[in-house]
C-alpha positions, 0 to 999 in steps of 0.5 A: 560484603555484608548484607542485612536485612529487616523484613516485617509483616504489615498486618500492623504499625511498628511497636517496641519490639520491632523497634528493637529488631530493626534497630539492632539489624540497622546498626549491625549492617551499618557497624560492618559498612554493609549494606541494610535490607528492607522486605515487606512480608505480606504473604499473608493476605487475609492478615497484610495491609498496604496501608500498614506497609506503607506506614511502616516506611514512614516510621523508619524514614522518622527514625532515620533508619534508612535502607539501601536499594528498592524495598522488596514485597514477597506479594510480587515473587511467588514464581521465586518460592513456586520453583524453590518448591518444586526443587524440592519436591523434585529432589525428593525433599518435599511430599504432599501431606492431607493431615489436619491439625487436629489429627495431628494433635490426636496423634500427639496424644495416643503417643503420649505427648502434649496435643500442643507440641504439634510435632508431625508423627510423619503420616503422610511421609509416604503418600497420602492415605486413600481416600484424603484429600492433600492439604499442605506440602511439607519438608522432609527432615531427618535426625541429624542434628543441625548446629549453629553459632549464634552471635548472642547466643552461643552454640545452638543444636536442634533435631528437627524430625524430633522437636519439629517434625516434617514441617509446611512449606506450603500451607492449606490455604495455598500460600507459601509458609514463611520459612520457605519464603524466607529462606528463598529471598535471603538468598536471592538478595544475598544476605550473609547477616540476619539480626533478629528477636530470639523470638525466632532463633527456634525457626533458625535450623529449619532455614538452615535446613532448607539452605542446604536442601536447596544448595544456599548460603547458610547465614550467619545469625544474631538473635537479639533478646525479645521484649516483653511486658510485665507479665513476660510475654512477648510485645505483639498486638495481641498483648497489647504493644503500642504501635510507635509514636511518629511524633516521637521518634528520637525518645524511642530510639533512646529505649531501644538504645537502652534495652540494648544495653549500649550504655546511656545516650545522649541527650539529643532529639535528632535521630541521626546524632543518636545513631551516629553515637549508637554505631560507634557504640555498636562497633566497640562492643561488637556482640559477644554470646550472652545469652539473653532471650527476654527483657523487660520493655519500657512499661510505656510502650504497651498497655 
């Protein structure tokens, strides 16, 4: 059966791009007669509000984007993500490292390379220096290239030892890093299907990545294009996405319809009705690979 999910962070309400991505998830699990996912990501503390998160329902319940089983919180499964961990380390996959971030970017520039791409040289690979402190837990990767076909996308490669490096799984502050959270609950909810922004799609060998270290499911993918603002960045707070109008919830539906290029909807005020009309649509047109990464949103939804 398809298993899809949508799992967003509660360090703020819902804006476009979100709207987009839970939208797109919600039609591609609906269209199969699968089942629709909700997880909060709140791993962050010191970033993640319950106030959000219980907002965040509220807006999809307004949108009528409605979930199957109880919703997940990563805050209540860190025994899950402790024992994928020391799996790793176990088997020799994973090693304590007591690199800083700004050592890593000196590093970067000795070899030559932009102090920005952050791309860990391995330092730590084996063992810690004397003397260092261990900061973080990191993967161990290798130069083989993982491949993949995304649904929108197409065929995608990447090496990970050379565009990434050994990456955190554990972060210096103690919390477990997203991709192996990720990877852990996917499996453990048994998701087939993830739908998601291209914003990700860099993320996607990493996981895939972790899949095979940790003897997973590898998934199947469909990045879909990311919304940006008139000066082409990506719609976040921090570039000022406007959180969804609650009082609205069927005109923003019809955007997202649009920026998903599903063809003009009707003209109706009733969530559901649009919908109904956007999973008959979703199901005709499938998702055949066009590779769109970015599109404009509507210039209403952010500042």
């Amino acid at each position: 059966m398809y298993i899809g999910r949508f799992a967003p962070s509660p360090s703020g309400l819902l804006h476009f791009g979100s709207l987009v991505a839970a939208l797109g998830s919600w039609l591609d699990a609906r269209a199969a007669g699968g089942k629709w996912l909700l997880r909060i990501e709140d791993l962050d503390s010191p970033r993640s509000r319950p106030e959000f998160s219980a907002a965040i329902l509220r807006q999809l319940e307004a949108l009528g984007l409605e979930w199957d089983g109880p919703v997940v919180y990563q805050s209540a499964r860190l025994d899950r993500y402790r024992a994928a961990l020391e799996a790793l380390q176990r088997l020799g996959h994973a090693y304590w490292c007591a690199c800083s971030r700004k050592e890593i970017a000196d590093s970067a520039t000795l070899a030559g390379a932009p102090a920005a791409s952050l791309v860990y040289p391995g330092t730590c690979r084996n063992g810690v220096r004397p003397g260092a402190t261990p900061r973080a837990i990191r993967v161990r990767t290798h130069d083989h290239p993982i491949r993949f076909t995304d649904r929108m996308q197409g065929e995608l490669s990447q090496i990970v030892e050379r565009e990434v490096g050994d990456f955190v799984v554990l972060r210096a502050d103690g919390i477990f890093a997203y991709q192996l959270a990720v990877v852990v609950d996917d499996a453990e909810q048994g998701v087939t299907d993830v739908v998601r922004g291209a914003d990700l799609l860099e993320s996607t060998a990493r996981q895939i990545l972790l899949q095979r270290l940790l003897d997973f499911p590898t998934l199947r993918y469909l990045h879909l294009p990311v919304a940006v603002n008139a000066s082409g960045e990506k719609l976040s707070k921090q570039t000022g996405a406007k959180p969804l109008q609650d009082a609205a919830p069927a005109a923003s539906l019809r955007a997202a319809l649009e920026f998903l290029r599903l063809g003009g909807p009707p003209e109706t005020n009733r969530p559901r009705e649009l919908l109904a009309w956007a999973r008959d649509r979703w199901s005709q047109s499938g998702a055949a690979p066009t590779p769109i990464f970015a599109a404009a949103a509507p210039s209403g939804y952010y500042s």
